[in-house]
N, C-alpha and C positions, 0 to 999 in steps of 0.2 A: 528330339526332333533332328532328322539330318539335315545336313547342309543344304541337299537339291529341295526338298519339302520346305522350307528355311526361307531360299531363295524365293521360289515360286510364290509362299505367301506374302511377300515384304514388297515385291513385285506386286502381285495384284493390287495388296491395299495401297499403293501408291499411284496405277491407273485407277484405282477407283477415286481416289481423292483428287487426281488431276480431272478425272469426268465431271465431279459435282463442280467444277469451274472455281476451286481454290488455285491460289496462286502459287507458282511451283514452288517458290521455297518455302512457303508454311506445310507444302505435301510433304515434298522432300521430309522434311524435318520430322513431320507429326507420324509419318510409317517409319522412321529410323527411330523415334522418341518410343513408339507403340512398339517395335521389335526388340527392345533391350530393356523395358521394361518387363514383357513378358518372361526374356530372358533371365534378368539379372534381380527385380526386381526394384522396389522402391529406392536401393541404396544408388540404382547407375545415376540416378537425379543431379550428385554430387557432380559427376565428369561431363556433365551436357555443356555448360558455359565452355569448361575450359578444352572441349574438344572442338566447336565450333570459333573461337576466340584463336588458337591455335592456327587452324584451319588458314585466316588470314591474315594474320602476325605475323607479313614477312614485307621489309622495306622494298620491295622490287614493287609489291600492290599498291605502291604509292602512285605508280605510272598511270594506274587504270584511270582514276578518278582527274589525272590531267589532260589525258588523251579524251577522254568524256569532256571534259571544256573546254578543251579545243576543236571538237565537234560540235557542243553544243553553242560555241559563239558563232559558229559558221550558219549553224543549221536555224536558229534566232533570229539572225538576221538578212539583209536582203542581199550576201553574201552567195546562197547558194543558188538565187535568181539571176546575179551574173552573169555566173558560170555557164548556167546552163543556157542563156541566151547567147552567149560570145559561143561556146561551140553552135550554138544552135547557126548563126549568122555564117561562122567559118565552113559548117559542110554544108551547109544548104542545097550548093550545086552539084553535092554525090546522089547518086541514088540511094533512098531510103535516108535521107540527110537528118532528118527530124528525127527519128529511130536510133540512128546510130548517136548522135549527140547527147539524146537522152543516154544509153548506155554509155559512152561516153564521159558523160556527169557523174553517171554512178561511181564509175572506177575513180576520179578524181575525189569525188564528194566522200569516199570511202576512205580515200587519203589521209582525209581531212580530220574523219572520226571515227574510224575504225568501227561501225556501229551500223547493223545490217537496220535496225530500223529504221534510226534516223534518217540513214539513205533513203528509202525506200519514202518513208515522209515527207523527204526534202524535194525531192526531185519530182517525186508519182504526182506531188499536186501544182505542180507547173508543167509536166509533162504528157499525162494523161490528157488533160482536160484538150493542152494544143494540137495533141495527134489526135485526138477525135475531132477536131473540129478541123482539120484538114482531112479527114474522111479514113484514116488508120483503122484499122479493124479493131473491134473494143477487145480480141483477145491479145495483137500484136500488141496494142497500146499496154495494158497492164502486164500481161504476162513478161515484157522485157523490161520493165521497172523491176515486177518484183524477184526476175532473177537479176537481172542488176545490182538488185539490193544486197544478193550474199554474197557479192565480193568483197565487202565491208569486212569480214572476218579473214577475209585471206591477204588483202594488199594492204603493206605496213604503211602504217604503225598497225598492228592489228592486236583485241583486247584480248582473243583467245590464243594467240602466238604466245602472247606474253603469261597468260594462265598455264600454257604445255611446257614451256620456258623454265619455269617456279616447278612446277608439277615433277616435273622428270631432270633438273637440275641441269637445264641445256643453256647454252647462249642468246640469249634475246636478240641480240645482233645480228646474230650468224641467220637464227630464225627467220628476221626480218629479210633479210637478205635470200634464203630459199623463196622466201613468197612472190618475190619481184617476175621472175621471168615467166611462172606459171598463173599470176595472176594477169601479166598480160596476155597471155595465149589464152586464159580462158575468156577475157574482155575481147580479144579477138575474134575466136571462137562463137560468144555471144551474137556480135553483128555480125556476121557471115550467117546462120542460122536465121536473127532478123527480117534481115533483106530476103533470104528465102521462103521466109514463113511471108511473108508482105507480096510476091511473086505468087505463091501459091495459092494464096487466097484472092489474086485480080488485082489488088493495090496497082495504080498507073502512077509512077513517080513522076514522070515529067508534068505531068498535067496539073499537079497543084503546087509545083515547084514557086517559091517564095525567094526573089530574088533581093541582095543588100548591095548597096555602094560599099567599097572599101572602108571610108570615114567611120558608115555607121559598124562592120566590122572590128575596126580599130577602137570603138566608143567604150567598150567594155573592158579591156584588155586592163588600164591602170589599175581598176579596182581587184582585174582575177591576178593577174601575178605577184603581188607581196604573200599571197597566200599559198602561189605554187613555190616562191621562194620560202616561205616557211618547213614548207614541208620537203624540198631538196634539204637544207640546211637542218631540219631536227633528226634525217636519215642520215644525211654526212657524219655529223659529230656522234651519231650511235655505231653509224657502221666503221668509223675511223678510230674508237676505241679514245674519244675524245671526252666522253660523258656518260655517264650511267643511264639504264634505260628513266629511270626515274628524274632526273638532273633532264636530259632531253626532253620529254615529255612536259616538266614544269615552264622550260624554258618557252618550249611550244607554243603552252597554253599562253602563257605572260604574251609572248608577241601577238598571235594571233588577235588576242582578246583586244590589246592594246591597236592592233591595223582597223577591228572592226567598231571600235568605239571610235578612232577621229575620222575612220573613210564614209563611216556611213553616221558620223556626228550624234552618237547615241549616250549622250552625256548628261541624260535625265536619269534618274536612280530605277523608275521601272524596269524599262527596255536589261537595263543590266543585272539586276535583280531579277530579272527573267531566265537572262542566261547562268546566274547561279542557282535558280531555283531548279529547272531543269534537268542541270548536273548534276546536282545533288543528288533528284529523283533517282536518275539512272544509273548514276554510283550506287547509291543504297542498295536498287534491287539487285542488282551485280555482285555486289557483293554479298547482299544476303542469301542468294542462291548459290554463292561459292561456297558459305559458312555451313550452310544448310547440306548442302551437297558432300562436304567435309562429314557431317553429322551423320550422313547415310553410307558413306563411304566406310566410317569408323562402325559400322553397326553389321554392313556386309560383313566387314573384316572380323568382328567378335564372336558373328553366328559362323563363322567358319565358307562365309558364300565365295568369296573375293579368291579364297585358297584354292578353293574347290574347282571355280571355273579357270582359273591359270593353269593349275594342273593336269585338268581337261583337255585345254588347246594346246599344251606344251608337250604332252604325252601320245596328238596324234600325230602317228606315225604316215604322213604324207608330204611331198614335194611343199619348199617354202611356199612355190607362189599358191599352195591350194592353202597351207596357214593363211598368207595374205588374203587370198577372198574370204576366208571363213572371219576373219576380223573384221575385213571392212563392212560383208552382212552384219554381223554384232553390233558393229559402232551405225548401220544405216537403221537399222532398227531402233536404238537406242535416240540413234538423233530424229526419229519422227516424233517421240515422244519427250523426249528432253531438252531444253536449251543447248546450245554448243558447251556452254560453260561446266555447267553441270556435270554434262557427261566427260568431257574432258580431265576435270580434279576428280572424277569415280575412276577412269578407268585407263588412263596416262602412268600411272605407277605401277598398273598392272599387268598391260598391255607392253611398256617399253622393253622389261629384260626379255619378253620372250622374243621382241620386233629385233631387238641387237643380238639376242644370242642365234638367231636363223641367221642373221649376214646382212640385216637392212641397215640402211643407213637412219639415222635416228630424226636428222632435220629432213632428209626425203619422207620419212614416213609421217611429219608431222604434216608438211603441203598437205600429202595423199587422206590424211583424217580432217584436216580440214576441208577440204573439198566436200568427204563424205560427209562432213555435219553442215555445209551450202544446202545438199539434198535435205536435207530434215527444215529449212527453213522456208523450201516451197511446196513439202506434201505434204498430207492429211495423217494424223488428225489433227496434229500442232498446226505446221506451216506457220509462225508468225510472220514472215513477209504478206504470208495471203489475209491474213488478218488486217494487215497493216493496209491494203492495198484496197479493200474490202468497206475501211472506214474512211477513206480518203476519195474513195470514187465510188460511192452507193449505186448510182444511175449503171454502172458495168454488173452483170449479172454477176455471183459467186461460182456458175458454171463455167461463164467467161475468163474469169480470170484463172479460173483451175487450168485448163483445157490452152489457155496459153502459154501457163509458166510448166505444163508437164515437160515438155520439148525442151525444154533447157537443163531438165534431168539429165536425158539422154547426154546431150552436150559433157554434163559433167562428167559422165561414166566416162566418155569416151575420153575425155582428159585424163582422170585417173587411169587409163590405158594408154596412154601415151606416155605418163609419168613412168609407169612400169618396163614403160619398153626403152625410155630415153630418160632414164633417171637424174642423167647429168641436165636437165632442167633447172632440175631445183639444188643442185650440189654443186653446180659451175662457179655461180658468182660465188655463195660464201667462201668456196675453197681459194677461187682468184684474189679475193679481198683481206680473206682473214687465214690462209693457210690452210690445207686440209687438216681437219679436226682427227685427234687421236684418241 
């Protein structure tokens, strides 16, 4: 069997099995388990644990599951209803004030958990609900949550920073630190595009403008900032070479958890056991699609597919930036059908030497892959932000919220065109902070 015939089947039977609405990492698994058995047979049985088991055997994945609980005590509790109220009060008097706060929340609340659903969770159902009822159009209203929601993977702490980090044997800090100034250009970028999509469609801001007294402004504020302090202070000691990414991240969690049990007095074992049940959830699948994805990665590599298509894009003979776009279609298509994560431990080890030996810079091209895998979280036929948006506000049509969040693609394109033309984006801080990497 060659490699391209090889690929092409291990590929199908994996969207076929994502189609019957298995969950990805039992696919992942069960077209990697079914391609090397066919290969190898009965005897590869032996290597599955211990390639999968491997896969996430490394002390840095200790980060994941406390960045996960430090999202999930945010997100548990009436921590992320704050937030979104105290900006909601502070812009009030912008136009498009309710729009942009929402977006706004996201980038903050992404902060908090690195975790595009939970945003999207946390925010779309306090969100939604007030911008329709102050007369927002049900595409503006959803569609800027649920791009909102993928900047959860680009502004640190971020879970897939930290996966490409492990993956391609980079700096987690330094990473961290590329993500900062193009996550706020594309939070930028976001409500600019808002406000115009809200203009476009007749939205009159003045007219239902909700005005606050200062006080009730000021009302919120004690409860949002031990949590923006949290989250300055687990960035300092990561990016100041103070603490391991894993050591920050515990630390994280511990304060966080501990602000949101005495601010919001959730001292009954429920409520808390909520927020470890939660974690838990969303660790596990995380991780088992990392394990899983390991499993398919190791199956590529055996059937010879992984060689095959490196050699492919490494052999054509064209201008870097036409390599560049030939990867980032690879990785946009990849990311409609795959989780970030996923795709990222497939194709991070395979993609980086060719990305360093053309002359790109390794933490620039990670921003520019995560961006591209933002796209895979608001189109068809994954899209789990639209899933997510979809169960949280039923009364919005599923066309509606398509047809709002498309337009934010654009936005993203156009950011990874800015990245490429103003690289120093994403390479300014880490290089000012931590020295230019050799």
């Amino acid at each position: 069997m060659s490699p391209t015939f090889a690929g092409l089947t291990i590929i199908a039977a994996l969207f076929v099995l994502l189609g019957t609405g298995m969950p990805i990492a039992f696919a992942l698994g069960l077209a990697a388990v079914s391609a090397l058995f066919l290969q190898s047979g009965p005897d590869i049985i032996y290597v599955l644990s211990e390639t999968m088991f491997s896969g996430i055997a490394n002390l840095a994945y200790v980060s994941i599951p406390m960045f996960v609980l430090m999202g999930a005590a945010v997100a548990s509790s009436p921590a992320g209803a704050d937030l979104y109220t105290s900006l909601d009060r502070w812009l009030n008097r912008v136009p498009g004030g309710l729009v942009l706060s929402n977006i706004g929340a996201c980038a903050i609340f992404s902060g908090m958990t690195g975790s595009s659903p939970a945003t999207c969770a946390a925010i779309g159902k306090m969100g939604i609900p007030e911008m329709l009822r102050r007369g927002y159009p049900a595409s503006v209203a959803s569609g800027s949550i649920a791009a909102g929601g993928t900047l959860g993977i680009l502004i640190p702490p971020s879970v897939t920073l930290i996966v490409y980090g492990i993956a391609t044997e980079t700096s987690i800090g330094r990473l961290f630190m590329a993500g900062v100034i193009p996550g706020l250009m594309l939070t930028i970028m976001f409500m600019i595009w808002a406000v115009i999509d809200c203009k476009r469609q007749g939205y009159d801001f003045g007219a239902r403008a909700v005005r606050f007294t200062l006080r009730e402004k000021l009302a919120g504020m004690p409860r949002v900032l031990p949590f923006l302090f949290i989250i300055a202070g687990t960035l300092y000691v990561l990016y100041g070479g103070l603490a391991t990414p894993s050591e920050a991240a515990g630390a994280g969690a511990l304060l966080t958890l501990v602000v949101v049990i005495v601010a919001y007095r959730l001292f009954r074992f429920r409520p808390v056991a909520g927020i470890f049940g939660s974690a838990m959830r969303e660790s596990v699948m995380i991780m088992m699609i990392m394990a899983a994805a390991e499993l398919f990665a190791f199956a590529l590599s055996s059937l010879f597919i992984t060689q095959s298509i490196a050699a492919a894009i490494a052999d054509l003979e064209v201008n870097r930036w036409v390599l560049m776009g030939v990867i980032n279609i690879f990785l946009l298509v990849a990311g409609m059908f795959l989780p970030p994560v996923a795709v990222i431990v497939m194709t991070a080890p395979m993609l980086f030497p060719i990305v360093t030996q053309a002359g790109f810079d390794p933490y620039w091209f990670a921003i520019v892959l995560t961006i591209n895998m933002e796209v895979g979280l608001i189109t068809p036929p994954i899209g789990l932000n639209l899933f997510v948006i979809n169960a949280i506000a039923p009364d919005v049509p599923t066309r509606q919220i398509l047809w709002g969040a498309l337009p934010y693609v654009l936005v993203m394109f156009l950011a990874i065109l800015i990245l490429c033309i103003f690289p120093g984006l994403a390479t300014w801080l880490p290089n000012q902070m931590m020295g230019i990497a050799i």
